[in-house]
C-alpha positions as CSV (number, residue, x, y, z in Angstrom):
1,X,0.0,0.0,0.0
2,X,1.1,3.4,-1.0
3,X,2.2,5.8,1.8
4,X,0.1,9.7,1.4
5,X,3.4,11.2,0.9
6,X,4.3,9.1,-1.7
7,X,1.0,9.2,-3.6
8,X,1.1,13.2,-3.0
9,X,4.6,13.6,-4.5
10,X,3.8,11.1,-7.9
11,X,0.4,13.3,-8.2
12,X,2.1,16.9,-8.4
13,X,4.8,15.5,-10.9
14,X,1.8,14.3,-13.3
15,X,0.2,18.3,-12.5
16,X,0.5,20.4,-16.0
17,X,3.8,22.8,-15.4
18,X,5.3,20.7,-12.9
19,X,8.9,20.6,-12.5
20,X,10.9,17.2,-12.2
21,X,13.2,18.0,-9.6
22,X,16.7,17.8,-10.5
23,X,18.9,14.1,-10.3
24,X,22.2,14.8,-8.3
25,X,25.0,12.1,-8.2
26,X,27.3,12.0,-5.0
27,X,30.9,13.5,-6.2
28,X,33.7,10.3,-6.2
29,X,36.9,11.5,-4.9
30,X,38.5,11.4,-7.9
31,X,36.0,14.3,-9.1
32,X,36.8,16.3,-6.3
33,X,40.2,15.7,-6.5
34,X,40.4,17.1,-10.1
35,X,38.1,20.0,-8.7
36,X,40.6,21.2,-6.4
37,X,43.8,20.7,-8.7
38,X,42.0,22.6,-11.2
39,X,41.6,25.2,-8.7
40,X,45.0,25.8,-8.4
41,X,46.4,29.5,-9.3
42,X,48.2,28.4,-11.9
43,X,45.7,26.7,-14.3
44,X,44.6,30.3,-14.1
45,X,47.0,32.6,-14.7
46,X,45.6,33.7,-18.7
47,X,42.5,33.9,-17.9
48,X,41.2,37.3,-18.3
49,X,41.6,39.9,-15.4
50,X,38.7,41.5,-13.7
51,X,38.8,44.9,-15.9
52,X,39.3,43.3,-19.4
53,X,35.6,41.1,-18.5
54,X,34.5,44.3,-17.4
55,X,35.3,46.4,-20.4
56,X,34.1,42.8,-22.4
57,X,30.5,43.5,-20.8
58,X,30.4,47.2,-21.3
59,X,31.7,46.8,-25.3
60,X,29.1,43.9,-25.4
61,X,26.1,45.9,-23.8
62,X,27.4,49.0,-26.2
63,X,26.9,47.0,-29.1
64,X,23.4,46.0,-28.4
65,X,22.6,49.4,-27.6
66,X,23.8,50.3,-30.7
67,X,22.1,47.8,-32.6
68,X,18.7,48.1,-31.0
69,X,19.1,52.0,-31.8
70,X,19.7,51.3,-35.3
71,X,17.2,49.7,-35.8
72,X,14.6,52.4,-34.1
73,X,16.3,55.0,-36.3
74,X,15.2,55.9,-39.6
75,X,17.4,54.8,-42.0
76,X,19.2,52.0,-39.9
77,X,22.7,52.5,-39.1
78,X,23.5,55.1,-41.7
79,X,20.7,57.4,-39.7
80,X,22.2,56.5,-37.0
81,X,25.4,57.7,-37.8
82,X,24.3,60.5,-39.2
83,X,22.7,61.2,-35.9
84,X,25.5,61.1,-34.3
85,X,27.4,62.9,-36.7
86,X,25.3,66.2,-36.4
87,X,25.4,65.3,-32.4
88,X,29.7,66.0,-32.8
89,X,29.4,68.5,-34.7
90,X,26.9,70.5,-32.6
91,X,29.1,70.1,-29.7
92,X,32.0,71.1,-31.6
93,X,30.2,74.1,-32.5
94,X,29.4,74.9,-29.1
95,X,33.3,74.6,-28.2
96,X,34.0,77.0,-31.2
97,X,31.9,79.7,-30.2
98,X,32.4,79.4,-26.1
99,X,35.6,78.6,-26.2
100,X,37.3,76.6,-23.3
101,X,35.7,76.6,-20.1
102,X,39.1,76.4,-18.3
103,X,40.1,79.4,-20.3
104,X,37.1,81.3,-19.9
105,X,37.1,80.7,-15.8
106,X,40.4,81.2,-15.6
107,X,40.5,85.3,-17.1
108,X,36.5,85.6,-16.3
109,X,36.0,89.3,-14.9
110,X,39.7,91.3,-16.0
111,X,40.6,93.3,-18.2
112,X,43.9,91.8,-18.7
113,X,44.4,88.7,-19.3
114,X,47.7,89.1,-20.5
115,X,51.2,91.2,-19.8
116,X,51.1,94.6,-19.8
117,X,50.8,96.7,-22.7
118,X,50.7,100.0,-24.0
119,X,47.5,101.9,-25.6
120,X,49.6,102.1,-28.7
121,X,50.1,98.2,-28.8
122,X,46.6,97.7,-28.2
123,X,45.0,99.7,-30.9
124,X,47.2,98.0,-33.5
125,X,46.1,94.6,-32.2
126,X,42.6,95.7,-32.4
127,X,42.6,97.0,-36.2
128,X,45.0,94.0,-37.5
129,X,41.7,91.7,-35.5
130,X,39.3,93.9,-37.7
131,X,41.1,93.6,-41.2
132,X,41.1,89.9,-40.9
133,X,37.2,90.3,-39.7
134,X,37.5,89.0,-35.9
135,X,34.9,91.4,-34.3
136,X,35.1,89.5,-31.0
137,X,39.1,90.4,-30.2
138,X,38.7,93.2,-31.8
139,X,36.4,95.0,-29.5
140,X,38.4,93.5,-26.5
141,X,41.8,94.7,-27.9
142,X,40.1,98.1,-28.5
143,X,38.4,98.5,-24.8
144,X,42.1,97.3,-23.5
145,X,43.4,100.5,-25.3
146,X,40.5,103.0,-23.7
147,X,41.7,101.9,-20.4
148,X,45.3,101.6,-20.9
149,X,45.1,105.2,-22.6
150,X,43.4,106.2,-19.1
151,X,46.2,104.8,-17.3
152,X,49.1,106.5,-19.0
153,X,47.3,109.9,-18.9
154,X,46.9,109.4,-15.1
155,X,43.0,109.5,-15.3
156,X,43.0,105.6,-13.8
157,X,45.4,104.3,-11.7
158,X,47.0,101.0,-13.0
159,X,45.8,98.4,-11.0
160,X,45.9,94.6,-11.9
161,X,42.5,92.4,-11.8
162,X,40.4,95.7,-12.5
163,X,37.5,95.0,-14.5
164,X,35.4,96.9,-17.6
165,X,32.6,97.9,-15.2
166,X,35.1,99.0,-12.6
167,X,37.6,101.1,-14.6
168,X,33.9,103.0,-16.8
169,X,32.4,103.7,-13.3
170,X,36.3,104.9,-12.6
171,X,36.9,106.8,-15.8
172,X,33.6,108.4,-15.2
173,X,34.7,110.6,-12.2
174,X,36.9,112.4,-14.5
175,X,35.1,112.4,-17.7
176,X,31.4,112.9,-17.4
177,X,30.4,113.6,-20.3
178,X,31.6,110.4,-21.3
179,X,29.8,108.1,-18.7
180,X,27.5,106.8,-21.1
181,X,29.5,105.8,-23.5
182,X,32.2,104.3,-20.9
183,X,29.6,101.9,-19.6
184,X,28.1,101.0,-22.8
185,X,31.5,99.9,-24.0
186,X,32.3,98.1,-20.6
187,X,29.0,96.5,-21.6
188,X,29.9,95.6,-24.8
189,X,32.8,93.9,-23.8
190,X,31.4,92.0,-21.0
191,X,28.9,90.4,-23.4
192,X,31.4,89.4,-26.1
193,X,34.0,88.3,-23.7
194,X,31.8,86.5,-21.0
195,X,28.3,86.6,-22.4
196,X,29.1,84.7,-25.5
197,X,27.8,87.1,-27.8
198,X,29.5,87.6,-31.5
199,X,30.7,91.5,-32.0
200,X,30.1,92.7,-35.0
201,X,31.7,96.0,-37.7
202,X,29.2,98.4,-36.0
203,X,30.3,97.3,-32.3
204,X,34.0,97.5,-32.9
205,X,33.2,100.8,-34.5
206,X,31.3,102.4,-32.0
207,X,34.6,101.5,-29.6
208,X,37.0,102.9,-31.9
209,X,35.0,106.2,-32.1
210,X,35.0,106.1,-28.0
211,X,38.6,105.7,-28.2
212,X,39.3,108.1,-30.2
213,X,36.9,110.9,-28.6
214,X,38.6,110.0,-24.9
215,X,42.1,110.3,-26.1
216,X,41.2,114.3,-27.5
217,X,39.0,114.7,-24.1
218,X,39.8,117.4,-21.3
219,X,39.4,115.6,-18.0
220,X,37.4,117.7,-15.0
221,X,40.5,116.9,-12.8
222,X,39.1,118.2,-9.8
223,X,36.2,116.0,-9.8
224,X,31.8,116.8,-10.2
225,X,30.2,119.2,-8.7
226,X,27.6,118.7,-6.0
């Protein structure tokens, strides 16, 4: 007579979706003998390390990615590609006209970002930069020689780290009539240099005009009356 746990067990295995459970053989000795030599460092030693089945796995999972996108894109893998393409070159762009944000962090707020110069030096950096059409250093070369000229006639002490706004609101003291157009060229060069704007013939222009206006300028040396 058949025991109830016997009859139970032989009734799930003949259930729909049953599993059979697995047959296990007792290891011999000789087996685990051959386990543990095989164990041994040295049966080992070109197998691949750690990182190179990491970076296996990440190329591996990269490809399907790939592959799965290519297949969502229009066109396959030549609209993928091309996807990517305009992706490179729309950072590449962004580089181009931002410039590096190392660079740009490291000079963000002077002047200067160089040796010093003279107003002289300046102005023929800042037409040679408009003759070959490069509005952007332009203006910058050409607000350099305002202030520099300000320095060397006295009106503004030299003083390293000083910055557009500063040295307009400075210059101001001395040359009222000219307020207006200081800070709108400290403006202008604040938004080319830092704001990412593109300068243009008519900025540079309106600079050079400035400059030349200041440089013919009586200052009101003993300051604005109350």
């Amino acid at each position: 007579m058949m025991s109830t746990g016997g009859l139970i067990t032989r009734t799930a295995a003949l259930l729909p979706g049953a599993e059979t459970p697995p047959v296990t053989t007792p290891r011999t000795p000789a087996q685990e003998a051959a386990e543990r030599e095989l164990s041994k460092p040295m049966y080992h030693e070109n197998d691949p390390s750690l990182v190179d089945r990491a970076l296996r796995a990440f190329f591996d999972w990269l490809d399907d990615l790939f592959g799965a996108a290519s297949g969502a894109t229009p066109g396959g893998a030549v609209g993928l590609v091309a996807i990517l393409l305009l992706v490179v070159l729309a950072v590449a762009a962004l580089w181009w006209r931002l410039g590096s944000p190392s660079r740009t962090a490291a000079s963000a707020g002077t002047l200067f970002a160089d040796g010093v110069r003279s107003a002289a030096d300046h102005r023929t950096a800042a037409e040679a930069h408009a003759a070959a059409g490069r509005w952007t250093e332009a203006v910058q070369e050409r607000m350099r020689a305002v202030v520099r000229s300000l320095e060397e006639r006295t009106l503004l002490d030299p003083r390293p780290g000083r910055t557009a706004d500063e040295a307009a609101a400075e210059a101001a003291v001395s040359l009222p009539d000219h307020a207006a157009g200081l800070r709108a060229a400290a403006r202008t060069f604040d938004d080319v240099t830092y704001g990412g704007r593109a300068a243009d013939a008519d900025a540079y222009a309106r600079l050079r005009t400035l400059d030349l206006t200041l440089d013919r300028a009586k200052p009101l040396l003993t300051g604005p009356t109350a």
